[in-house]
N, C-alpha and C positions, 0 to 999 in steps of 0.2 A: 504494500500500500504506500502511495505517494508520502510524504511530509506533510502535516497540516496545519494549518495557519488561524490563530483562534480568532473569532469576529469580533470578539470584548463581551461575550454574551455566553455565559458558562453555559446555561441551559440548550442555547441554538449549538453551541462547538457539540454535545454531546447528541442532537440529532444527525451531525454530519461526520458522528464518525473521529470527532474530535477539530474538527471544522476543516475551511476550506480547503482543496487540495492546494497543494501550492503551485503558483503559476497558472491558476485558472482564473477564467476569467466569468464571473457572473454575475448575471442581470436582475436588479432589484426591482420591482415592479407593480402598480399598481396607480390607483385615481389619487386626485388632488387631495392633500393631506392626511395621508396612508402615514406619513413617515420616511420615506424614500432617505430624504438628504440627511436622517438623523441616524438612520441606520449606517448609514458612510460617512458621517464622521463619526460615530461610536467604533466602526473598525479600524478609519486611521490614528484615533485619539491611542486604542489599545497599541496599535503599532510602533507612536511612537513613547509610550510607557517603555518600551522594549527596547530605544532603543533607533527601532529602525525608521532610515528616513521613507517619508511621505511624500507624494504627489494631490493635489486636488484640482482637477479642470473643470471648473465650468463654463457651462454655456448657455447658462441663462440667467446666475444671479450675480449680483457682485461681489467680487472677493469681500469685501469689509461687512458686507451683510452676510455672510456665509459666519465671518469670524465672529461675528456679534451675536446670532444664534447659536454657534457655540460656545459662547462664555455664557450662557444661561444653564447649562451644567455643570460647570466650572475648567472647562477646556480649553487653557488656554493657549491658544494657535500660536499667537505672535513670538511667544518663549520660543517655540520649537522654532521658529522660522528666522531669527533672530540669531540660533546656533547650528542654521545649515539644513536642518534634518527635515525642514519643512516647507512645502512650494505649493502655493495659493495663487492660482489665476483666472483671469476671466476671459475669455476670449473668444469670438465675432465666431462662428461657422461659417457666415460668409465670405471675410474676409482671403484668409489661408489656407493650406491644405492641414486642417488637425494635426493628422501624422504626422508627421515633420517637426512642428511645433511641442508637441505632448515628446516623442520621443529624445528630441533635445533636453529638457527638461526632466526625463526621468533618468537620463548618462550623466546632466549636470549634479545633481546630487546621489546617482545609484540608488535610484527608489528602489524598496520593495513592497509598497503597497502604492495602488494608484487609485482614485476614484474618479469616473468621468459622469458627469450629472449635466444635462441630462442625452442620451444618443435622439432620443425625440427630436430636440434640437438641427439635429445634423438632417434628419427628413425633409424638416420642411421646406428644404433650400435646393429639393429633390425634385427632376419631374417623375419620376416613376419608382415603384418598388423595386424594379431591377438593378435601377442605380443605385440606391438604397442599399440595398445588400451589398452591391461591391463595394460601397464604400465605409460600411460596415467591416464588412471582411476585411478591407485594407487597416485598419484600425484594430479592429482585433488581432489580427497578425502581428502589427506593429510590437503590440502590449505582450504579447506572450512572446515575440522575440525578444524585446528587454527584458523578460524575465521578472514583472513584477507577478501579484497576488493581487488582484484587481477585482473592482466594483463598478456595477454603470447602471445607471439609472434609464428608466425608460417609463411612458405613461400610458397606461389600459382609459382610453376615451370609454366617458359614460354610459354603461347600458350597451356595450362592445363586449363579443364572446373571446376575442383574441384576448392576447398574452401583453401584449406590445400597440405602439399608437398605429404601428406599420403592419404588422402582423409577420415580422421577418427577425427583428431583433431576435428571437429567442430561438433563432435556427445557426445563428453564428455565436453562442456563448455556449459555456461548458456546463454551467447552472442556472436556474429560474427558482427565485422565491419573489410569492405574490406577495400583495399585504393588500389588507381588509378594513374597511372604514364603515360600518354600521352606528349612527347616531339614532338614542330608544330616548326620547326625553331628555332629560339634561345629561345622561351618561355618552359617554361613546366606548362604542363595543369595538377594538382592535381585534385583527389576527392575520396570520399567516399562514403559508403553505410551501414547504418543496418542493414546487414541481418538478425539476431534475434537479442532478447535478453527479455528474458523470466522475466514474471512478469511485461513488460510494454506496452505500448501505443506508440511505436515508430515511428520518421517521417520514410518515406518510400521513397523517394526520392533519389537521389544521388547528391550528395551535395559537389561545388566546395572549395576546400580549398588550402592554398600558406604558402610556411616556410619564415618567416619573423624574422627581428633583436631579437623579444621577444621569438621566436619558433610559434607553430601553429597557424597559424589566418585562421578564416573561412566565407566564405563571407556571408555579409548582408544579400543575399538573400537564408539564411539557414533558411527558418520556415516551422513550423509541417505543415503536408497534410495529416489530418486523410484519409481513403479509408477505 
């Protein structure tokens, strides 16, 4: 079995087998305030606990408002980035070619985690899902040739049976976990799902989880159910 790469989330590392393989690459997924960008920075936060340098590209929010939602768990970016280990940016899809850019930046500091939030992003500057996917592909490729452990964001449009805004994202990544947003009243019902994630033994279930003072907590009764 591959090396695994823990997500910062004890309970998710033990439905995947001790978490993510290393050097895959998988797709976080799911509708408008699911969680998506907290769940990647709760993996690069853990990364660099350890240690290891970090990458974050987005493409849609601004670096300083990225950073400022993360100090609402006490994470804070600027430290790490300030000693090298951490690389925060924002950058146009339309402008450049991604690849080129992202992987400059993962040689300049030897990332081993990267987060790209969000690939929706990259579609919309698409005329067809054909291009779409190659330029997907060209970007995935990139990232598993630097050799990080990476995360990408992507958004399931409302009331859509697909996985992705495109319905291609999740044909070019190694893993899919959904996330679930149910508001009953004044609560809101979280959760998640596995849908793959190649090279493991993953739980199968869907699995409640709540954003708390630390960022993601997942509840107790998140254990494996081989099938």
């Amino acid at each position: 079995m591959s090396m695994r790469i823990s997500m910062g989330m004890s309970k998710m590392d033990s439905l995947l087998e001790g978490g993510l393989p290393e050097g895959s690459v998988t797709m976080i997924t799911g509708g408008t305030g699911t969680g998506k960008t907290l769940f990647c920075l709760q993996f690069l936060w853990e990364g660099l606990q350890k240690g290891e340098p970090c990458v974050y590209l987005s493409l849609e929010e601004d670096a300083d408002e990225i950073k400022e939602d993360a100090l609402q768990f006490g994470w804070d970016l600027d430290k790490y980035e300030k000693k090298g280990l951490f690389r925060i940016m924002y950058h146009d899809p339309f402008e450049t070619d991604v690849s080129s850019v992202l992987v400059n930046q993962i040689e300049y500091i030897k990332a081993k985690r990267l987060v790209v939030d969000s690939v929706s992003m990259l579609g919309l500057y698409m005329k067809d899902h054909a291009t779409v996917r190659k330029q997907l592909g060209k970007l995935m490729k990139s990232v598993k040739n630097a050799g990080c452990t990476s995360l990408v964001t992507s958004e399931i449009v409302e009331d859509s049976k697909a996985l992705s805004r495109f319905g291609v994202e999740e044909f070019v990544v190694d893993g899919v976990i959904i996330l679930n947003y149910l508001g009953i009243g004044g609560d809101a019902n979280r959760s998640f799902q596995i849908r793959k994630m190649r090279r493991t033994n993953h739980g199968k279930d869907i699995y409640p989880f709540k954003i708390g003072p630390k960022g993601i907590e997942i509840s107790g009764s998140a254990t494996m159910k081989i099938r």
